[in-house]
Residue, then its C-alpha position, 0 to 999 in steps of 0.5 A: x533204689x532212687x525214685x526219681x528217674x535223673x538220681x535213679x540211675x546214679x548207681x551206675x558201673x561205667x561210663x555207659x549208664x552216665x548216658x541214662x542219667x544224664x540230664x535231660x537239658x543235655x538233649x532236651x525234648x519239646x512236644x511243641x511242633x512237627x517231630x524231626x527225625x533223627x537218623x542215628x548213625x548220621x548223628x554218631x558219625x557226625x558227633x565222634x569226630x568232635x568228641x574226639x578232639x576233646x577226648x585226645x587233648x592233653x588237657x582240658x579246660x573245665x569251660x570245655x565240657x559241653x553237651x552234645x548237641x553243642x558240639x553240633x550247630x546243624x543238629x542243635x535246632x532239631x534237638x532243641x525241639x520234637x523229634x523221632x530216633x528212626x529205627x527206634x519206634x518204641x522208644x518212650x523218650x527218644x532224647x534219653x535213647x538218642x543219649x544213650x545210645x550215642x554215649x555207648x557208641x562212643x565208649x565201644x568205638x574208643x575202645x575198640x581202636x584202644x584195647x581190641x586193636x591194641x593200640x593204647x593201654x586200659x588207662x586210656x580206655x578209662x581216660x575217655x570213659x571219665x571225659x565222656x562222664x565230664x561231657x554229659x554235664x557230672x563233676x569231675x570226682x564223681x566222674x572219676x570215683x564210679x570209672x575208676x571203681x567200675x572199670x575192672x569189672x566193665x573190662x572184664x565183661x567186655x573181654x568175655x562177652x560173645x558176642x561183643x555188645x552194640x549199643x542197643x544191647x546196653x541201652x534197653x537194658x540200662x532204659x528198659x522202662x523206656x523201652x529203648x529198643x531198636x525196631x526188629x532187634x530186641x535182648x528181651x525175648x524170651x527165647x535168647x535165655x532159659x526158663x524155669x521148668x514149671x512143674x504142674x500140680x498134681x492132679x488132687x491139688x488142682x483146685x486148690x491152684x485154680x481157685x487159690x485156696x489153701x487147706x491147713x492142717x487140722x488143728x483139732x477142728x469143732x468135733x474134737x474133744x480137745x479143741x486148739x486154743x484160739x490164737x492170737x495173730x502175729x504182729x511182723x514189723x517190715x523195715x527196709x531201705x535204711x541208707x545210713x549215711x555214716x558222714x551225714x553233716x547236719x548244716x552242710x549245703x544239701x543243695x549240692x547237684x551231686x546226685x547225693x547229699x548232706x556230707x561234705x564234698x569238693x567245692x561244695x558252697x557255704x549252706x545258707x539257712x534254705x540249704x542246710x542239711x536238717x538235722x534229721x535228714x533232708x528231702x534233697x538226695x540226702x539219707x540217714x544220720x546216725x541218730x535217725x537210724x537210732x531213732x527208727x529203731x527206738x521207737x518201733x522197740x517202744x510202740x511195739x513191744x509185741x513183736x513177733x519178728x521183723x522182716x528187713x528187705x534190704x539197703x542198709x548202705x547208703x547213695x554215695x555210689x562213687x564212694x564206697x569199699x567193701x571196708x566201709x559197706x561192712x562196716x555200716x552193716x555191722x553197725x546196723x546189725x549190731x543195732x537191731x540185735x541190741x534193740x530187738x534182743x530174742x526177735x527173729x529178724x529175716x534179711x536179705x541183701x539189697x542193691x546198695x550192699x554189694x560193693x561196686x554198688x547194684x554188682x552181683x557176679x554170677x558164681x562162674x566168673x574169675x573169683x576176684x569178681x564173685x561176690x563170696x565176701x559179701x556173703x561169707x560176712x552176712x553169714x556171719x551178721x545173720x548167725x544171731x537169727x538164721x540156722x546158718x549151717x542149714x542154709x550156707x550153699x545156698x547162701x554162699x551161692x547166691x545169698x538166698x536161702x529158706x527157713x520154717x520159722x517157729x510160727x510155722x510160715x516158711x519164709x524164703x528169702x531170695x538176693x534177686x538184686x541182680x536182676x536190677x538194670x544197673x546191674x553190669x553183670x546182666x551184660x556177661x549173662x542175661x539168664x545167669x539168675x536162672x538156677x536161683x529161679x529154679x530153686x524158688x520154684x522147687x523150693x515152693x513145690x517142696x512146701x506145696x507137698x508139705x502143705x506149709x503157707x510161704x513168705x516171700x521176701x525181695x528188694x527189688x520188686x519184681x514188678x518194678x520197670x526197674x527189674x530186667x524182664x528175664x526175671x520178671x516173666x520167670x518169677x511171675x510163672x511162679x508166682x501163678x503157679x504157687x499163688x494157693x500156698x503164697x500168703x504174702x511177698x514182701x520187697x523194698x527198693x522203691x522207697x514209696x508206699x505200695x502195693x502190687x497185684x499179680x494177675x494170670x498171664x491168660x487171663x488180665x481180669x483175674x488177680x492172684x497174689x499181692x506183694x507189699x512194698x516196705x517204703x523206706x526209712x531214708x527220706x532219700x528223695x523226697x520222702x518221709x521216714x517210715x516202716x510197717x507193721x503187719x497181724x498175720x493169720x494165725x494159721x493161714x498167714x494171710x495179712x489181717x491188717x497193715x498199718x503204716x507209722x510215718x513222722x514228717x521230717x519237715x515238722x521233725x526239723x524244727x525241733x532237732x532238739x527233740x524227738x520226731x513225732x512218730x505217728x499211724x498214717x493209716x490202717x489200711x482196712x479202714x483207710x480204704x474201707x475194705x472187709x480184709x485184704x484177701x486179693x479179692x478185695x483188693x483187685x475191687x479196690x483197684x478197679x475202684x481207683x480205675x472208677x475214681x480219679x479222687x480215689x486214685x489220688x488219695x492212694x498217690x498221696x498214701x504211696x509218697x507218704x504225704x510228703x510235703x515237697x510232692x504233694x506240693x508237686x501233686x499227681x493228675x491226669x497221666x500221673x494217677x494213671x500211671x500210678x494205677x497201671x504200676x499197682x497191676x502191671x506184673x511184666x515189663x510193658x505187659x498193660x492189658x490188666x490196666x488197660x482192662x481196669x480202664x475199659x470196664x471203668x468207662x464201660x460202667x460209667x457209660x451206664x451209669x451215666x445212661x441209666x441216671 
């Protein structure tokens, strides 16, 4: 996951999610005067004839790549200034919606006249693709190493998806947090693809649903002869997003506009001594060395030596979207495995995929697709990875038909472990089927049933956050009904992908003001973007496997980078009981903290300045205002554009302060 909106959509498969991370000089926005309205089938038909000059030519100069809106002198004005896309009154940012919009209108359009007409050949589909790549401003071999990759799979959604996809169908999707939607005509609605059967509790575990209790096994108990020993809580360590970047160069320039850094690249400038990629990593689009993998594991071994698993959430392979093969995926996972079964010898480790594992890059085909397209490999090899820790033969279907899968682990916590990467929005597949995730779904839903009759207490773990803008609303909303439904029995859910240090509550559909479950977010031990290297380590109940306590343990790459010839300087950030001054970290407590950071901006900014783990680049930055807000409303927002839990923390914050204020 990238945590910036320009790097974060460089995962891309074609040249239709180039327009979501073009920058945004190539249509730049201005809030200063009266809005222009854009009528957005004017501007297309105005735009297709220039581009097509420049697409058609035999060759062509680099000085003629340009952006859009040079191409047209009379629209230049308007979209150097304030303006509204007509038609797509909920767009948030209608110069990222008018770009891609006008992007995959091209690219359909070329493609149309070339493959469903039949009047040219695949190649020339790909040539336009990497020429329109060219003109929203990304260097010609980035261009041509995420066309040429992604270009079987884009043709074979297009040429088996009915009906065939508009514009709008690929562009919120791609910008779901932008919610580029065109007015009246959304894929979102619940009511175009399945839903989980939900199966209501039977009538002796109602209370527990409602009031989210959970009753453990007797143990023995106060009355028995024989009372169970006290046990000792459980120590998890939580590692995830990796990024091992096997061409790491320490020195090279990592200043490089490529959308990652720190290795060598074409044309890539001399380094100075203010761009030289540090020796630990850098904060510039830049992952992990060798060394700093070594390093992270190394250390957790010697801080921790009571250990009683790990939880790894996913993306061990690195940023270089336009530059990877299942050869050298594999081969970067098998060293980091090999890693953490040298380093951890007898822990039991639980893993599961991330987006950056499969090859192209986000891609997880559904199982039905033709099967050079399925993802068997990917999950045949990690079969074979996750022998060492999993009970393989027990978990293979479900882990060759989807690569998720479910455990009991020795501590008695039952762990399930779910590859919800496709619900990613850069994940192509989406476009093939919205729903095709479903049984995957259903299976988490029938799997907690079984462990609710069973009375066992679950584990969750995921990359991709569910509450993430970045996880297409067809999976949030199901996941959430589960959750609800399952929150007595969920002791915790645990994800990745952000790279930041988060956490987020799940509050009921039918009632905003009520919390029910937590899911905890790992960060990451990539620096990738921005951000100090860090992991987790958790004390669990015993019995109930509630957390107890988190602490985080982060070192400051800026002080690390001074030192190369040293170890980093690992150290606990924070407790997060004390840190925040809680009695424990039941749902309760923490739904009393968010309303807290809702009461008090100083508050508020302390948790921002935890959750980008004090990084000196973006506490230089800093966060007010619309940025803390946005910070709180991510902790409680469980569903795309679903705000009332925020909106309801404001509304009570103000209506306390009011009386405060009348009061005194």
């Amino acid at each position: 996951m990238f945590p910036t909106w320009s790097t974060f959509c460089v995962a891309f498969f074609g040249v239709f999610s180039m327009a979501c991370f073009a920058q945004r000089a190539a249509v730049p926005g201005s809030p200063r005067g009266t809005p222009y309205r854009i009528d957005l089938a004017q501007y297309n038909q105005a735009l297709l004839p220039r581009v097509r000059t420049l697409l058609g030519a035999a060759e062509l100069a680099e000085e003629q790549y340009v952006p859009y809106f040079e191409l047209l002198p009379e629209y230049r004005d308007r979209l150097s200034g304030n303006f509204l896309l007509d038609g797509f009154a909920r767009a948030r940012d209608a110069a990222r919606c008018l770009t891609c919009m006008s992007s995959s209108y091209l690219f359909l359009s070329y493609y149309n006249e070339t493959i469903v007409d039949g009047r040219g050949d695949t190649e020339r589909v790909w040539t336009f693709a990497k020429r329109i790549c060219r003109l929203l401003g990304f260097k010609q071999y980035l261009c041509e190493g995420v066309v040429n990759m992604n270009g079987q799979v884009i043709e074979y959604v297009l040429r088996n998806r009915r009906p065939f996809p508009e514009p709008e169908d690929i562009c919120q999707i791609f910008l779901q947090e932008q919610d580029c939607v065109r007015d009246g005509r959304s894929i979102t609605e619940a009511a175009l693809y399945r839903s989980v059967d939900i199966t209501p509790p039977a009538e002796e575990q109602e209370e527990q649903v409602r009031s989210r209790m959970y009753t453990p096994p007797d143990a023995g108990g106060s009355c028995s002869a024989n009372p169970a020993p006290k046990k000792s809580p459980l120590t998890i360590v939580h590692l995830t997003d990796i990024h091992y970047d096997p061409e790491y160069v320490v020195g090279v320039n990592a200043d490089c506009k490529a959308e990652a850094c720190c290795r060598t690249l074409p044309d890539l400038a001399p380094a100075t001594p203010e761009t030289a990629a540090g020796y630990w990593s850098d904060y510039r689009d830049c992952d992990t060395p060798w060394h700093g993998v070594v390093d992270v594991m190394e250390h957790i071994r010697r801080q921790h030596p009571k250990i009683d698993a790990i939880y790894f959430t996913g993306d061990i392979v690195h940023h270089f979207t336009w530059n990877t093969s299942i050869e050298t995926n594999e081969g970067a996972m098998r060293q980091v495995f090999d890693l953490m079964k040298r380093v951890f010898p007898g822990v039991p480790l639980y893993p599961v995929l991330g987006n950056h594992e499969s090859h192209p890059a986000n891609l997880y085909a559904p199982h039905d697709v033709e099967a050079s397209y399925r993802m068997d490999y990917l999950y045949d090899f990690i079969a074979d990875q996750w022998a060492d820790w999993l009970p393989i033969k027990d978990i293979r279907p479900t882990l060759t038909e989807g690569g998720y899968y479910t455990v009991r682990t020795p501590y008695g916590v039952r762990i399930i472990g779910l590859n919800n990467n496709p619900c990613f929005v850069h994940n192509f597949w989406l476009f093939y089927s919205l729903d095709y995730f479903m049984p995957q779904l259903q299976w988490l839903h029938d799997t907690l049933l079984q462990a609710e009759w069973d009375n066992e207490r679950v584990h969750i773990l995921a990359h991709v956050p569910s509450y993430d803008d970045s996880c297409f609303i067809g999976w949030t909303r199901e996941y959430r009904k589960i959750v609800e439904r399952f929150a007595h029995i969920i002791a915790g859910q645990f994800n990745g992908h952000s790279h930041v240090d988060e956490f987020n509550l799940y509050y009921r559909r039918d009632d905003p003001s009520r919390a029910v479950s937590v899911a905890w977010n790992g960060g990451s031990t990539t620096t990738f973007t921005k951000l100090n290297p860090n992991y987790k380590v958790f004390q669990f109940d015993p019995v109930t496997f509630e957390p107890l306590e988190q602490e985080t343990w982060m070192y400051n790459l800026t002080d690390a980078n001074l030192t190369p010839d040293q170890r980093p300087s690992w150290y606990r950030l924070y407790s997060f009981k004390s840190y925040y001054q809680l009695p424990d970290l039941s749902v309760d407590s923490l739904h009393r903290l968010v309303q807290r950071f809702a009461q008090s901006e100083q508050q508020l900014h302390r948790y921002w300045q935890a959750k980008q783990k004090y990084s000196d680049p973006l506490l230089q930055e800093g966060c007010t205002s619309t940025c803390l807000r946005n910070a709180l409303c991510a902790i409680v927002r469980t569903e795309h554009d679903d705000e009332r839990a925020c909106e309801l923390l404001y509304e009570r914050a103000a209506q306390s302060n009011a009386t405060t204020s009348q009061s005194g």
